[in-house]
C-alpha positions as CSV (number, residue, x, y, z in Angstrom):
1,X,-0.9,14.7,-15.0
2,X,1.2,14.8,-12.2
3,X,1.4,12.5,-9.3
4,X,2.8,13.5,-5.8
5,X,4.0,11.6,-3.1
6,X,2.4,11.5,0.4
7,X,3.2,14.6,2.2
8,X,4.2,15.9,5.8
9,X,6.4,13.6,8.1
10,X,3.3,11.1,8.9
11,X,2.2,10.8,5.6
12,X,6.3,10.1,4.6
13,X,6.7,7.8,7.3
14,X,3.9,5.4,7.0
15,X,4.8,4.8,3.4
16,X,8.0,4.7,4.6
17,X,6.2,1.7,7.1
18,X,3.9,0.6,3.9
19,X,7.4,0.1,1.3
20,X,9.3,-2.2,4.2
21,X,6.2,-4.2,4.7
22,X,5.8,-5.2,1.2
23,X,9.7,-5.7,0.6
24,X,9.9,-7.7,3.6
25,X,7.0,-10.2,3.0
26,X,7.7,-10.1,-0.9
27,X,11.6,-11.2,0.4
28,X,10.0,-14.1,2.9
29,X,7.2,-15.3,0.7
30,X,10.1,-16.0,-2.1
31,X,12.4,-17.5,0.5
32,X,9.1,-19.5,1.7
33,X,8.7,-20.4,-1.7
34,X,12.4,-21.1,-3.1
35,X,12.9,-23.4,-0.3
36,X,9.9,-25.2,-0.8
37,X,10.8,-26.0,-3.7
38,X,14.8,-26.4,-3.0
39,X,14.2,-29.0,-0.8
40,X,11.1,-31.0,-1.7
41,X,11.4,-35.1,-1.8
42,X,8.2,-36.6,-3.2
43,X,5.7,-39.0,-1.5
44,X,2.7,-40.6,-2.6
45,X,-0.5,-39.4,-0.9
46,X,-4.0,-39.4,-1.6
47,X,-6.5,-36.6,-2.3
48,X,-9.6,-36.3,-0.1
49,X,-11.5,-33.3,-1.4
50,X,-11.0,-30.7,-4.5
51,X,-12.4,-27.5,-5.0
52,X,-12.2,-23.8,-6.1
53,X,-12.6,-20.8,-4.0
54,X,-14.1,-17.6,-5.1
55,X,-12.6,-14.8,-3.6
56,X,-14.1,-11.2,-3.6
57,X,-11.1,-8.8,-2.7
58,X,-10.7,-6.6,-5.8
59,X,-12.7,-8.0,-8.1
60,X,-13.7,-11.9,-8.2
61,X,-10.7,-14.6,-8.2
62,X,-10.7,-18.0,-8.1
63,X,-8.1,-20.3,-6.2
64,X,-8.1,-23.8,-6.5
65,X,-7.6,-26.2,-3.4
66,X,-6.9,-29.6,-2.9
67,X,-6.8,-31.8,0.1
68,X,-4.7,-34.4,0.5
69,X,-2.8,-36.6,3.2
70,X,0.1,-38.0,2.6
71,X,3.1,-40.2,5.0
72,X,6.9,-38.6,5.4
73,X,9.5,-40.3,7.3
74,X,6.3,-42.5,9.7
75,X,4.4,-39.4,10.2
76,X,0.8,-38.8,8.8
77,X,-0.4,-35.1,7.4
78,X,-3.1,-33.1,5.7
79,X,-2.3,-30.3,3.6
80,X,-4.4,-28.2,1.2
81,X,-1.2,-26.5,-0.6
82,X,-1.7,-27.2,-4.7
83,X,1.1,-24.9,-4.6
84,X,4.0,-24.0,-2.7
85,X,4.6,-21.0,-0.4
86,X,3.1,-18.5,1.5
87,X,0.8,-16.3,-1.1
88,X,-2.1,-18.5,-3.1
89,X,-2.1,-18.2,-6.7
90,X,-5.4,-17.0,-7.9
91,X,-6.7,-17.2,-11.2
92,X,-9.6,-14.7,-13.2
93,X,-12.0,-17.6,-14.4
94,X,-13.3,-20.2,-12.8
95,X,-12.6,-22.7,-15.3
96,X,-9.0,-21.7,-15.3
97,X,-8.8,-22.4,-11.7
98,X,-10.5,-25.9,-12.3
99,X,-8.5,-26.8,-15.4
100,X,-5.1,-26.6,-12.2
101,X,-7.1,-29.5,-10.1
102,X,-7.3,-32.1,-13.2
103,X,-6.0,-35.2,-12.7
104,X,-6.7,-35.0,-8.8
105,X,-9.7,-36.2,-8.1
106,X,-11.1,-37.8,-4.6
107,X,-9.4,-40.9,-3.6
108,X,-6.8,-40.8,-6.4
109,X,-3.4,-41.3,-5.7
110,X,-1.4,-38.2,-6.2
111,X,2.6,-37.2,-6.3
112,X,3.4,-34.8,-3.2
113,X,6.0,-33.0,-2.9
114,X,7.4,-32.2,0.6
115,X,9.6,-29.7,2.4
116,X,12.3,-31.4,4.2
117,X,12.2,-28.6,6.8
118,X,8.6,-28.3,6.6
119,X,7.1,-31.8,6.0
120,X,3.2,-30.3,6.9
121,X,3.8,-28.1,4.0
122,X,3.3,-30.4,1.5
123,X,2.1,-29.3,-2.2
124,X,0.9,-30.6,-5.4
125,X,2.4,-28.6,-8.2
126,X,6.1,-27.5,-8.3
127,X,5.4,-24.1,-9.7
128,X,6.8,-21.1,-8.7
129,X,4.8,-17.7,-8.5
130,X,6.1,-14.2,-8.7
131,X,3.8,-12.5,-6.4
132,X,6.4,-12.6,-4.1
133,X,9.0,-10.3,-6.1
134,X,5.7,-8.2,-7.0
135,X,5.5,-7.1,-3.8
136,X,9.1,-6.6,-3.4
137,X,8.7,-4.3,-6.3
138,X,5.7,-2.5,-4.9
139,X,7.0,-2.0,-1.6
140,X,10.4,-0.4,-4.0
141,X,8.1,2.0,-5.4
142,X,6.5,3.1,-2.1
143,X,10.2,3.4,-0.8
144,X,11.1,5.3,-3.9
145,X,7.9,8.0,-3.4
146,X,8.4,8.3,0.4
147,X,12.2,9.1,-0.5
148,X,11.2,11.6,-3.1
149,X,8.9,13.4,-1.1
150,X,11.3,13.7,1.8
151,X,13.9,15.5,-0.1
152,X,11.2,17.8,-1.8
């Protein structure tokens, strides 16, 4: 089996278009989410609502969410980040996704960690994801096949 590239200068240069899209969110969502982490300071706050969110895109996903709200430096916020950065993390079961929420239920007290530079993006877990470099790597590959099919 053999697999081609796109083909003819449109097809070449909207991967071209596809493969810096991808790298270029894939780059911010990991500088979103390194410097989330980088520069958190924790805060107690309190959690207002759980829940998990089925999502139908390619199949079914579940993402959990919690709300909390939470004080840094006299200001008041809301957030619903469990986790830091631009891209949710999903998970295949539902169970999977509810089995990330224990421990914060409604009205319990909860550790938040806050952004200096971004105090309304405040989060629960201190995890980091690699769906960012994921897309970096697909947006790579579309690069690479655009590439090859322009010196073909």
């Amino acid at each position: 089996m053999r697999i081609s590239g796109p083909s003819g200068r449109i097809g070449i240069a909207l991967t071209l278009v596809l493969g810096l899209a991808s790298i270029g969110f894939g780059a911010y969502s990991y500088s979103t989410q390194s410097s989330a982490l980088d520069s958190a300071t924790t805060v107690e706050g309190t959690v207002t609502s759980t829940a998990v969110e089925e999502r139908s895109t390619k199949g079914t996903s579940y993402v959990p969410r919690a709300t909390f709200e939470y004080t840094y430096e006299g200001e008041r916020y809301t957030a619903s980040n469990v986790y830091p950065g631009t891209l949710v993390r999903d998970f295949d079961t539902e169970s999977a996704a509810s089995a990330e929420l224990e421990g914060y239920e409604s009205g319990e007290t909860a550790t938040v960690y806050v952004p200096t530079d971004a105090p309304e993006e405040g989060y629960l877990k201190p995890k980091r994801s690699n769906k960012p470099l994921l897309l970096v790597g697909v947006g790579a590959l579309f690069l690479l096949g655009a590439g090859r099919s322009a010196v073909s």
